[in-house]
N, C-alpha and C positions, 0 to 999 in steps of 0.2 A: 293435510299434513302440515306442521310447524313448519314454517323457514327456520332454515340454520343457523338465523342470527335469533332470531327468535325462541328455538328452542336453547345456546349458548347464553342467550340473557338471564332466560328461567331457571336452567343449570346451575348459573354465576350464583343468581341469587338465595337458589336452596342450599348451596355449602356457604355462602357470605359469613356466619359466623363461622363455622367450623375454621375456613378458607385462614383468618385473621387470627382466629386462638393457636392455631398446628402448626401456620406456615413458617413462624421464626422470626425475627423481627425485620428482616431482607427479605424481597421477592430476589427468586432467582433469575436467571437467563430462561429457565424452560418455561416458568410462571411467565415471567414477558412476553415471550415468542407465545402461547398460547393468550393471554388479552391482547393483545396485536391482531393475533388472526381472527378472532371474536369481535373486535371492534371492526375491521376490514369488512367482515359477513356485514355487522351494521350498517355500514357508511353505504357497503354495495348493497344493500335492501334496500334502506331509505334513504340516503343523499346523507351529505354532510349537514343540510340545516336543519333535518329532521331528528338525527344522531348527534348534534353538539350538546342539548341540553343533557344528554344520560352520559356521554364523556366526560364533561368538566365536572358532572356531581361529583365532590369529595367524599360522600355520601354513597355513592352509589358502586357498580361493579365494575367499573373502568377503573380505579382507585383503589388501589390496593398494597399498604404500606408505604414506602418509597418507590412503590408502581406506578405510570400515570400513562394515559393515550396523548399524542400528539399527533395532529393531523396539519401536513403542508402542502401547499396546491404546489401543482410542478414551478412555479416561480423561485420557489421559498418563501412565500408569505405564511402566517401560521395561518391555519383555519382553525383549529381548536386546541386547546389546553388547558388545563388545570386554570394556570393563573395567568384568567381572561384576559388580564391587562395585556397582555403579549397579542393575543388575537387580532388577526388583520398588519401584524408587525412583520417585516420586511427579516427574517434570519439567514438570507442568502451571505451572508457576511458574516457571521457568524463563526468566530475559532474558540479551540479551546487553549487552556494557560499554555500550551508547545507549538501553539500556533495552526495545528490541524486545522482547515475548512471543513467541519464534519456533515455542516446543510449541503454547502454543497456537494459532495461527495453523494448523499444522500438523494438531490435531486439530479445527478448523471445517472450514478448508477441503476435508482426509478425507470431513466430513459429505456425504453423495451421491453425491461425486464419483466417477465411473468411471473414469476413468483416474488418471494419474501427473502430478504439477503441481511446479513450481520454488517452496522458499522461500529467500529470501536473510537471511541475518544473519552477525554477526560475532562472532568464536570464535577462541580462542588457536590459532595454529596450533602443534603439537606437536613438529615438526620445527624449527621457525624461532626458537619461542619469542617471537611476538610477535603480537598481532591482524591479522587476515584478514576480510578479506569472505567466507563461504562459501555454496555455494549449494549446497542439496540436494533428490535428487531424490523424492519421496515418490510410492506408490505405497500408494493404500488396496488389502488384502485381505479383505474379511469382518472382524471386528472387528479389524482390525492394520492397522499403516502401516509399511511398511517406508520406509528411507529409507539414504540414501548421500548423503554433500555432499564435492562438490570447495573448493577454496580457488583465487578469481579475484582478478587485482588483480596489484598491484604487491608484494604479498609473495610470491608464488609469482613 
């Protein structure tokens, strides 16, 4: 029998084009919250060093419009992202333009937590070129939070 991350990678990949021509030019909130829990399955089958190279592929099923995985060890150091240069970068400090800590926020609320929780802040959107509300879906693993956030609001 497939692992679950296993068979969600295959899944990803047999709608990949469908997934990009239907879905709109925004991933939404449920798109995110579902590659969250799909990259979680990954990181919890193989480790995070196993799972970085198919998350930052731009290319690949973890990437998905202005969708991306972002994974942070309970410090807030990043472990993986899009754009590597961040990787191993310290975002415990991290706020957005109102001042929110939204890493941190993100590695408290981690603390225990068993399932996957919503944090909301605001963030250039990269497509748009201008701030968004995003909300992302985080998802503690064993020392890791995986996370994905859509952009809600009136910029999307």
């Amino acid at each position: 029998m497939l692992a679950r991350s296993t068979f969600c990678l295959l899944f990803a990949l047999l709608l990949w084009p469908a997934d990009r021509a239907l879905g709109g030019p925004y991933g939404t909130t449920a798109e995110a919250r579902a590659l969250a829990e799909g990259a979680a399955d990954l990181v919890r089958d193989i480790g995070i060093d196993r799972a970085r190279h198919l998350l930052i592929d731009l290319d690949g099923p973890y990437v998905d419009r202005d969708l991306y995985i972002f994974v942070l060890d309970r410090n807030g150091i990043v472990q993986s992202h899009p754009d590597t240069g961040s990787i191993g970068g310290d975002a415990l400090a991290a706020r957005d333009p109102n001042g929110k800590s939204f890493v941190l926020e993100m590695v408290v609320r981690a603390e225990g937590a068993s399932e996957g929780f919503w944090v909301e802040y605001v963030w250039l959107h990269p497509q748009l070129g201008t701030f968004a509300t995003k909300r992302a879906w985080m998802v503690p693993v064993g020392d890791f939070i995986v996370g994905c956030g859509a952009y809600v609001g009136e910029a999307t």
